[in-house]
C-alpha positions as CSV (number, residue, x, y, z in Angstrom):
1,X,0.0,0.0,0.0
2,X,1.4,3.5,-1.4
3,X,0.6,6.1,1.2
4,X,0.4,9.3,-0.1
5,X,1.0,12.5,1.7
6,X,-2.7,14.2,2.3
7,X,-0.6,17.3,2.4
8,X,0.3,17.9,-1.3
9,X,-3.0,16.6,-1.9
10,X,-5.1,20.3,-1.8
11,X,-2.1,21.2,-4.0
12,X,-2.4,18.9,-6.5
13,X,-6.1,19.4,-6.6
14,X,-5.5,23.1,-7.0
15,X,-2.7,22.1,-9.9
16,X,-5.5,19.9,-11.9
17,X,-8.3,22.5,-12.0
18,X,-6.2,25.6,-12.8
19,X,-5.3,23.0,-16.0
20,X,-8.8,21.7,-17.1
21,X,-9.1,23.4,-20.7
22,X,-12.5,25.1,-20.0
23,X,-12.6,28.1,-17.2
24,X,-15.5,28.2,-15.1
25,X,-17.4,31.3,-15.0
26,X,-18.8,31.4,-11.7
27,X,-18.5,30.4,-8.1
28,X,-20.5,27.1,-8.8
29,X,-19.2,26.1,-12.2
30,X,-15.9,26.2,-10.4
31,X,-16.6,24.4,-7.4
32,X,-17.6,22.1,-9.7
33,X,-14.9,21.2,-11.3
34,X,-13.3,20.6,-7.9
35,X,-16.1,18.5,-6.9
36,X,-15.4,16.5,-10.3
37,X,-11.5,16.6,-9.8
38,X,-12.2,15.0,-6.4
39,X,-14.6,12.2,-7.6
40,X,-11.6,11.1,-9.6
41,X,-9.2,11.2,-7.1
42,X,-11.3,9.5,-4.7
43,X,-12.2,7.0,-7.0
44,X,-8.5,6.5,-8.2
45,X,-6.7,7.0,-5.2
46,X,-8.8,5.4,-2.3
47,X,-6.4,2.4,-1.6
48,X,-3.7,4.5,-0.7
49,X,-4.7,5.5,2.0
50,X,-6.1,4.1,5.4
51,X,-9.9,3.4,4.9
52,X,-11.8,6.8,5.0
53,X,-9.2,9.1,4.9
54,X,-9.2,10.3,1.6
55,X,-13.0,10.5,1.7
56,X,-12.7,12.4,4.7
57,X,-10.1,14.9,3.7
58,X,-12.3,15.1,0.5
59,X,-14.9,16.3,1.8
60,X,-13.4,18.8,4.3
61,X,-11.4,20.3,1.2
62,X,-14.9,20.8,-0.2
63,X,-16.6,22.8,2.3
64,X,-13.6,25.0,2.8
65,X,-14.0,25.3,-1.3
66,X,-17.6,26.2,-1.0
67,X,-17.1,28.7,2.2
68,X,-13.8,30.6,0.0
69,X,-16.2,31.0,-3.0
70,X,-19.1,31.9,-1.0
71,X,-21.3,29.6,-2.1
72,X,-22.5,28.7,1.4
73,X,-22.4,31.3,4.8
74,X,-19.8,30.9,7.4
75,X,-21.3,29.5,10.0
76,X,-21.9,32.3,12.8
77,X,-20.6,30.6,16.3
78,X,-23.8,32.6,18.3
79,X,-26.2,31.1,16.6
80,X,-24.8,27.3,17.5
């Protein structure tokens, strides 16, 4: 088993979207391509890593994604 370090990860996502040939135009059309680029990395990549990892760190890079292209409020910490 090949364990990749989940540090270069967000990097190497980054990399791949900034390649794709066709620029988003909006906050959502980019999110999804990152959505896109992670289904593929997940789905390529899940046996490197300990079992859920990847799919957690996933799907953490994703909500940090949608809260720095405001697609979704930051959560206020009063109203929790």
């Amino acid at each position: 088993m090949t364990h990749r370090n989940l540090a270069e990860l967000s990097a190497r996502l980054e990399e791949t979207v900034s390649r794709l040939p066709v620029r988003a135009t909006n906050a959502a059309e980019l999110f999804d391509r990152y959505l896109e680029v992670s289904i593929q990395v997940l789905d390529s990549e899940f046996n490197n890593y300990t079992p859920g990892e990847l799919q957690e760190y996933l799907e953490t890079f994703l909500y940090l994604k949608q809260l720095e292209l405001r697609l979704i409020p930051f959560p206020d910490p009063r109203e929790a």
